[in-house]
C-alpha positions as MATLAB code, in Angstrom:
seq = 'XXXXXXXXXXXXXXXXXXXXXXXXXXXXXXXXXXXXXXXXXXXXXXXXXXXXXXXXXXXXXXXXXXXXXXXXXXXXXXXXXXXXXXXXXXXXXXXXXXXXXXXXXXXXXXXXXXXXXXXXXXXXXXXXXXXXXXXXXXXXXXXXXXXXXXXXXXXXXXXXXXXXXXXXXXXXXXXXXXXXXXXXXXXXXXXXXXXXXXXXXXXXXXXXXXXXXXXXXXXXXXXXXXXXXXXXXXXXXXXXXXXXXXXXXXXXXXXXXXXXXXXXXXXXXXXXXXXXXXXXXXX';
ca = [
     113.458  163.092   62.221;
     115.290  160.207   63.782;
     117.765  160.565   66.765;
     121.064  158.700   66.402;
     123.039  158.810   69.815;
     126.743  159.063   68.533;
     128.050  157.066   71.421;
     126.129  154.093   70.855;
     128.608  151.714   70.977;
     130.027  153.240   74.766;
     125.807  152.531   75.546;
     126.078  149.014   74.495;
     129.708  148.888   76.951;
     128.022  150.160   79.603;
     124.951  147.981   79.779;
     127.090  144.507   78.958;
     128.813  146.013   82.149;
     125.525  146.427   84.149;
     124.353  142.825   83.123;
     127.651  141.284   84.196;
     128.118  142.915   87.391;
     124.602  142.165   88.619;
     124.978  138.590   87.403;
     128.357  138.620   89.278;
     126.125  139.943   92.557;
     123.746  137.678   92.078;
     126.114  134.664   91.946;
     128.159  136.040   94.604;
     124.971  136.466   97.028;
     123.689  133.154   95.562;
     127.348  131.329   96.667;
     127.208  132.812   99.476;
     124.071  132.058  101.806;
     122.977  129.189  103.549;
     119.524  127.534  104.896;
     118.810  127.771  109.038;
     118.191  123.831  108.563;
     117.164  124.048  112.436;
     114.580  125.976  114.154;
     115.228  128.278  117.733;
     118.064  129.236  115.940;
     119.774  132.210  117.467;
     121.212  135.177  116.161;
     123.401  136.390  118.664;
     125.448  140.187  118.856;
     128.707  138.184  118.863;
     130.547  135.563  117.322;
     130.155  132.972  120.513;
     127.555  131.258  122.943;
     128.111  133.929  125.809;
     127.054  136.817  123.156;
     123.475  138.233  124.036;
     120.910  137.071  121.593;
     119.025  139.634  119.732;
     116.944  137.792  117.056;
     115.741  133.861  116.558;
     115.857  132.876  112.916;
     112.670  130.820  111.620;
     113.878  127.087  110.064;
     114.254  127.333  106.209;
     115.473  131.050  106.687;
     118.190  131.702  103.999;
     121.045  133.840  105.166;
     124.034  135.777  103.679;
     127.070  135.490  104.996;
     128.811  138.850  105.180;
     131.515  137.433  107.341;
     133.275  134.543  109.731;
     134.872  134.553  113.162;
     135.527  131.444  115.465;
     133.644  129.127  113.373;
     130.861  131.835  113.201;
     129.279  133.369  110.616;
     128.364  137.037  110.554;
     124.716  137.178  108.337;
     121.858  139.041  107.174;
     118.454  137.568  106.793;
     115.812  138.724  104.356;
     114.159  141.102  106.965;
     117.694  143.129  107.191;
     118.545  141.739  110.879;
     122.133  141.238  111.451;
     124.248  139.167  113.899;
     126.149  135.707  114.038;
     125.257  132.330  113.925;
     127.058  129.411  114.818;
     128.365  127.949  110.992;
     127.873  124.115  111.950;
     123.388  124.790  112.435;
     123.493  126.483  109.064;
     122.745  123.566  105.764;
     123.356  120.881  109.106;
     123.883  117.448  107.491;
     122.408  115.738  110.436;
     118.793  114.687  112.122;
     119.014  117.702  114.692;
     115.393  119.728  114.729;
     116.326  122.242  117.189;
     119.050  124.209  118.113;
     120.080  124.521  122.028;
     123.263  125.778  124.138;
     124.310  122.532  123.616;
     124.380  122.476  120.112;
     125.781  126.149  119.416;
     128.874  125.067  121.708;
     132.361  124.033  120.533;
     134.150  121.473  122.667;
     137.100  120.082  122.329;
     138.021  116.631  123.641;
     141.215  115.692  124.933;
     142.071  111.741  124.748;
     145.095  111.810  127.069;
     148.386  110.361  126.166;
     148.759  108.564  122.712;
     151.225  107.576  119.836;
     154.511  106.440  122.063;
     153.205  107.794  125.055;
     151.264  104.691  126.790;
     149.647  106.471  129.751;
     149.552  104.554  132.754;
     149.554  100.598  132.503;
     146.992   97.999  134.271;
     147.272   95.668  136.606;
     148.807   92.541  134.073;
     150.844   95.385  132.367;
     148.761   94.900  129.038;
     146.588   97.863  128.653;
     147.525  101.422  128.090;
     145.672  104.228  129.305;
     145.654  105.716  125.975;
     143.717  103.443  124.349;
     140.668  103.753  127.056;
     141.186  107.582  127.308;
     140.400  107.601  123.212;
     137.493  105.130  123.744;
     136.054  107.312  126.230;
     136.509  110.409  124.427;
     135.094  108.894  121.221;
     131.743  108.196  123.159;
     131.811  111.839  124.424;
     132.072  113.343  121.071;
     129.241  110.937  119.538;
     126.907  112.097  122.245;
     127.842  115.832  121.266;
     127.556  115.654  117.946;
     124.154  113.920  117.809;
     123.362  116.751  119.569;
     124.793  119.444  117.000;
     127.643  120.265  119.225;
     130.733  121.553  117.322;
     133.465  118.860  118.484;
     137.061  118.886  117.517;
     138.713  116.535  119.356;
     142.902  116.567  119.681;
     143.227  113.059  118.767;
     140.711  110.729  117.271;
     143.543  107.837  116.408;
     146.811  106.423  118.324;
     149.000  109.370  117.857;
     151.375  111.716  119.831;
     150.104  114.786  120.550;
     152.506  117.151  122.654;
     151.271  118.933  125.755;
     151.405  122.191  124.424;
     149.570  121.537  121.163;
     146.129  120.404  123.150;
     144.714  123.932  125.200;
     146.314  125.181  122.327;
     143.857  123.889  120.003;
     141.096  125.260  122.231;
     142.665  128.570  122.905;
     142.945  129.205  118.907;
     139.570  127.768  118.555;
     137.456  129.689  121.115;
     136.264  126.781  122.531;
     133.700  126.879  124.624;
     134.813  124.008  126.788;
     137.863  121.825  127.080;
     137.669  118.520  128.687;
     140.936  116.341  129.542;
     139.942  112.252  129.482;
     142.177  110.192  131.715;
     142.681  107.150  134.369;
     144.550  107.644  137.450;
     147.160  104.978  138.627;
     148.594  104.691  142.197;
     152.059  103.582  143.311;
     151.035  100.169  144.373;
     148.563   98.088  142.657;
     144.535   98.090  144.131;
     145.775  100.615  146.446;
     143.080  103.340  145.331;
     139.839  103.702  143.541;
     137.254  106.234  142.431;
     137.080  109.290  139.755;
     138.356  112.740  140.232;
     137.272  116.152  138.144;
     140.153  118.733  138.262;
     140.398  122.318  137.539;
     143.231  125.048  137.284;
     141.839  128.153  136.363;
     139.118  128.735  139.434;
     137.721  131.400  137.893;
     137.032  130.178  134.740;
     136.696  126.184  134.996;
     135.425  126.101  138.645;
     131.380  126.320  137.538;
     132.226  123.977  134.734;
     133.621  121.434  137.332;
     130.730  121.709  139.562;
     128.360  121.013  136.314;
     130.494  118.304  135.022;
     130.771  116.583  138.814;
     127.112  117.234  140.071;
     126.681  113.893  137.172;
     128.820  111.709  138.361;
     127.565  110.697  141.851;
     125.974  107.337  140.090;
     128.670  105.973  138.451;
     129.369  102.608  139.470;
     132.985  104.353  141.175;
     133.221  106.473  144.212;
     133.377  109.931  142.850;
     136.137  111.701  144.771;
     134.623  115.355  144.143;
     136.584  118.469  142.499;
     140.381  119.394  143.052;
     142.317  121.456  141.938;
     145.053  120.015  139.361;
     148.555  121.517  137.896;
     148.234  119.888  134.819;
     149.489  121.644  131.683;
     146.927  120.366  129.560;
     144.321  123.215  131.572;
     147.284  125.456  133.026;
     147.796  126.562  129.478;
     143.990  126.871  128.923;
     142.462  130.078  128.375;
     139.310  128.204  127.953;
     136.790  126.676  130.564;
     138.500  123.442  130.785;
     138.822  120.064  132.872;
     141.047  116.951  133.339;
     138.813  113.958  134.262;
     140.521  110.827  135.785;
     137.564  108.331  135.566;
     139.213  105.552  137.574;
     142.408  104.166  138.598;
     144.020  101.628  135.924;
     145.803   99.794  138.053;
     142.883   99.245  140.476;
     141.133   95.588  139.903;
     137.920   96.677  140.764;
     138.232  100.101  138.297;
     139.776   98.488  135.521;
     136.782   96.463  135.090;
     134.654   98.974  134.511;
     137.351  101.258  132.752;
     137.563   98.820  129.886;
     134.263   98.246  129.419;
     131.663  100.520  126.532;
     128.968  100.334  129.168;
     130.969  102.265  131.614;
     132.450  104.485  129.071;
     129.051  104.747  127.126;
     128.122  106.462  130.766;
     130.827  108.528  131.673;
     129.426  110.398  128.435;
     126.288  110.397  129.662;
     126.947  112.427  132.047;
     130.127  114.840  130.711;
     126.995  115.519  127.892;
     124.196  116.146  130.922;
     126.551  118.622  132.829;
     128.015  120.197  129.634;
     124.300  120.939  128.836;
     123.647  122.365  132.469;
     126.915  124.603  132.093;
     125.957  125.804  128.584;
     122.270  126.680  129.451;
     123.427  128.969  132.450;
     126.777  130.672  130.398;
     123.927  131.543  127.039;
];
């Protein structure tokens, strides 16, 4: 005797259903994971550099992303451990073998001034400070990113950029360090020389300041230690943040150096060197 099920056609429905949901899953899972690209890789409790770390995920590890938070992805790997990785060391583009604090940091640079706002002027009144500060800045953020930092900088052209909008951008991003690039200028011209790191927020910014300073004791320029500065720029700053003056403008002996890549080429150096220091004793 043969069996006929009478609801053969509902059968058929149901399995077409089975086969296109799992192919939906398996597109969906397959869309969305990514490659660790970089080894030391850590998977941290948190969606930040200060979170504990409670796993390190193997290079060539393939993740699903189950969620995203301040430019951090919430993931699985294949042995079911869960936890956040920074986005930018997952499928990384670049040459970078090995993740560090460093490279698991976001940072945004600040070129001061910009668009109609000159900044200060040098001595012959034909160089703006905004023009340096966005050289400088430039060579930070190069340094950074070779390094697999996550960089967003305020400006990377000459445009206006009001106060307000710049620890904004850091606030909303969860930055992990803000740093403020400009060149002092006194009331009369050669009257003063020498760089200057400034904080606001003590209890926040003060560490990073001592990092960030500790480096710049070789510069060719008399480094005139930390102050603190009322600047809105890191008043408004939730954020560990700094304004660097790096020289005065309308100082002969400071605009020499101020204009040229050498000198700017180490000023980043350094802001890299004690960015690293600060990083490695926040993780």
């Amino acid at each position: 005797m043969h069996f006929k099920p009478r609801n053969w056609p509902g059968i058929i429905t149901a399995l077409v259903i089975l086969l296109v949901a799992g192919g939906l899953l398996f597109s969906f899972t397959r869309n969305n994971s990514v490659t660790a690209t970089v080894s030391n890789l850590n998977l941290r409790n948190g969606p930040g550099l200060t979170y504990k770390t409670t796993y390190k995920i193997k290079r060539n590890s393939r993740l699903t992303i189950l969620g995203e938070k301040n430019n951090w992805y919430h993931v699985r790997d294949s042995q079911n451990h869960f936890g956040w990785v920074a986005s930018w060391l997952v499928d990384h583009p670049g040459n970078l073998k090995k993740a560090t604090s460093l490279s698991e940091a976001t940072v945004v640079l600040d070129p001061g001034h910009g668009g109609s706002d000159s900044g200060a002027l040098s001595i012959d009144q034909k160089h703006d400070e905004k023009t340096y500060t966005l050289a400088m800045a430039k060579q930070v953020a190069k340094q950074l990113r070779a390094r697999g930092t996550h960089v967003i900088m305020t400006r990377d052209n000459d445009k206006s950029v009001s106060l307000a909008d710049r620890p904004a951008l850091a606030n909303t991003n969860q930055a992990s360090a803000f740093i403020s690039f400009h060149f002092d200028s006194s009331p009369t011209n050669n009257l003063a020389s020498g760089t200057t790191t400034y904080y606001y927020h003590r209890d926040t910014s003060y560490k990073l300041a001592e990092d960030i300073n500790d480096q710049m004791g070789d510069l060719p320029l008399t480094n005139r230690g930390i102050k603190y500065g009322d600047f809105e720029v890191i008043r408004d700053n939730s954020r560990p943040s700094l304004l660097l003056e790096m020289g005065y403008i309308n100082t002969k002996q400071d605009f020499k150096y101020i204009h040229s890549a050498t000198y700017q080429k180490q000023v980043a150096t350094r802001v890299v060197k004690g960015l690293s220091a600060y990083f490695s004793s926040q993780s």
